[in-house]
C-alpha positions as CSV (number, residue, x, y, z in Angstrom):
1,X,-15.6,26.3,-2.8
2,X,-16.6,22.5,-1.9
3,X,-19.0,20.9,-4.4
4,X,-21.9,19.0,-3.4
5,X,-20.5,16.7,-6.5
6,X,-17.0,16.5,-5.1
7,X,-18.3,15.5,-1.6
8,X,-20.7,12.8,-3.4
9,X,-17.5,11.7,-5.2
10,X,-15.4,11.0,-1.4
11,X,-18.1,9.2,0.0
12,X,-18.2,6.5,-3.4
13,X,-14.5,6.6,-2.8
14,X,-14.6,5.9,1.2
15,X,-17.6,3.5,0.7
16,X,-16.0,1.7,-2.4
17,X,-13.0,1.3,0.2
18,X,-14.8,-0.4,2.9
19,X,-16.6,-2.6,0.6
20,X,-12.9,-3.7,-0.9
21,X,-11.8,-4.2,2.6
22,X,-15.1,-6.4,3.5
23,X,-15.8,-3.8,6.3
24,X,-19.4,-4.1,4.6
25,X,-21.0,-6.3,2.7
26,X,-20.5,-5.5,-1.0
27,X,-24.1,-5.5,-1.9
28,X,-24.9,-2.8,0.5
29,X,-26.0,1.1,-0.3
30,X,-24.2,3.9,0.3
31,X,-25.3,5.2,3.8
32,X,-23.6,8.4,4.1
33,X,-25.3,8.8,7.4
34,X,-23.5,5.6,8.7
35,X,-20.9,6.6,11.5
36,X,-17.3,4.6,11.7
37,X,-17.6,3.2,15.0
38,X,-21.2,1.6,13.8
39,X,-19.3,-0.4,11.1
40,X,-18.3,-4.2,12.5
41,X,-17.1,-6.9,11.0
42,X,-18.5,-10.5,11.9
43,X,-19.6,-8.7,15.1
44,X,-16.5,-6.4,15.5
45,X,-16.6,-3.3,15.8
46,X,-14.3,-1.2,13.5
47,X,-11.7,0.7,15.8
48,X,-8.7,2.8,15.4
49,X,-6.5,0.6,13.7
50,X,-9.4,-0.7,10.9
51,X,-10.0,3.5,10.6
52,X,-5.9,3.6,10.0
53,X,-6.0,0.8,7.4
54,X,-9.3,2.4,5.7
55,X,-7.5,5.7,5.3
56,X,-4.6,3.9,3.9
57,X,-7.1,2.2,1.4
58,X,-8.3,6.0,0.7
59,X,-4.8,7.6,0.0
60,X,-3.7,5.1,-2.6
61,X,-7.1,5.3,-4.6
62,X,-7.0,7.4,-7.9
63,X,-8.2,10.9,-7.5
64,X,-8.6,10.8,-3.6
65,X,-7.0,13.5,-1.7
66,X,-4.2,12.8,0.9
67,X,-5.4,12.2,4.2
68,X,-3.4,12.2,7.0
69,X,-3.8,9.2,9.7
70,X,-5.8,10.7,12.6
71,X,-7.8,12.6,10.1
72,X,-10.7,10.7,10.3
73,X,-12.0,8.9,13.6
74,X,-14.7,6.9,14.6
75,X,-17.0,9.2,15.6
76,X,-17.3,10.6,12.0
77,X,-19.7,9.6,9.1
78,X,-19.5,8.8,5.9
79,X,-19.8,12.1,5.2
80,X,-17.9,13.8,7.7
81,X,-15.2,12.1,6.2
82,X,-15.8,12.9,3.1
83,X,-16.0,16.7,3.5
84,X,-12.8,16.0,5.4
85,X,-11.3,14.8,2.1
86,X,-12.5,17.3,0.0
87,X,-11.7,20.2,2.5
88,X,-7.7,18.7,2.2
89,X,-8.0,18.7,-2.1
90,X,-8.7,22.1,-2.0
């Protein structure tokens, strides 16, 4: 069974993630409302290749479960993704 703990723990991960990759500023709170394609950078919009790199950022962090590219898209929150994560752990 998923943990509300374990989900809380993938959306750190994913938001610690797009702070490292400067998809938002590093000062900023974790928004596990905020959806993929909402995220720019300098007035970009993230698209399918920034969601590739991000997941890539994802699988090589400590204690994050594998996530296959495709897994996540833009349409998906913070969350979404997160409960994506912890589905594939367990």
């Amino acid at each position: 069974m998923i943990s509300e703990q374990d989900v809380e723990d993938a959306m750190k991960t994913i938001w610690t993630c797009l702070q490292e990759a400067e998809f938002i500023d590093s000062s900023a709170p974790l928004n596990q409302t905020l959806v993929f394609k909402e995220i720019n950078i300098d007035g970009v919009k993230m698209d399918e290749v920034d969601l590739d790199e991000l997941t890539s950022r994802i699988m090589i962090m400590e204690g994050a479960a594998p996530v296959a590219p495709g897994e996540l898209t833009l349409d998906m929150s913070i969350r979404d993704a997160a409960e994506v994560m912890v589905n594939d752990r367990n």
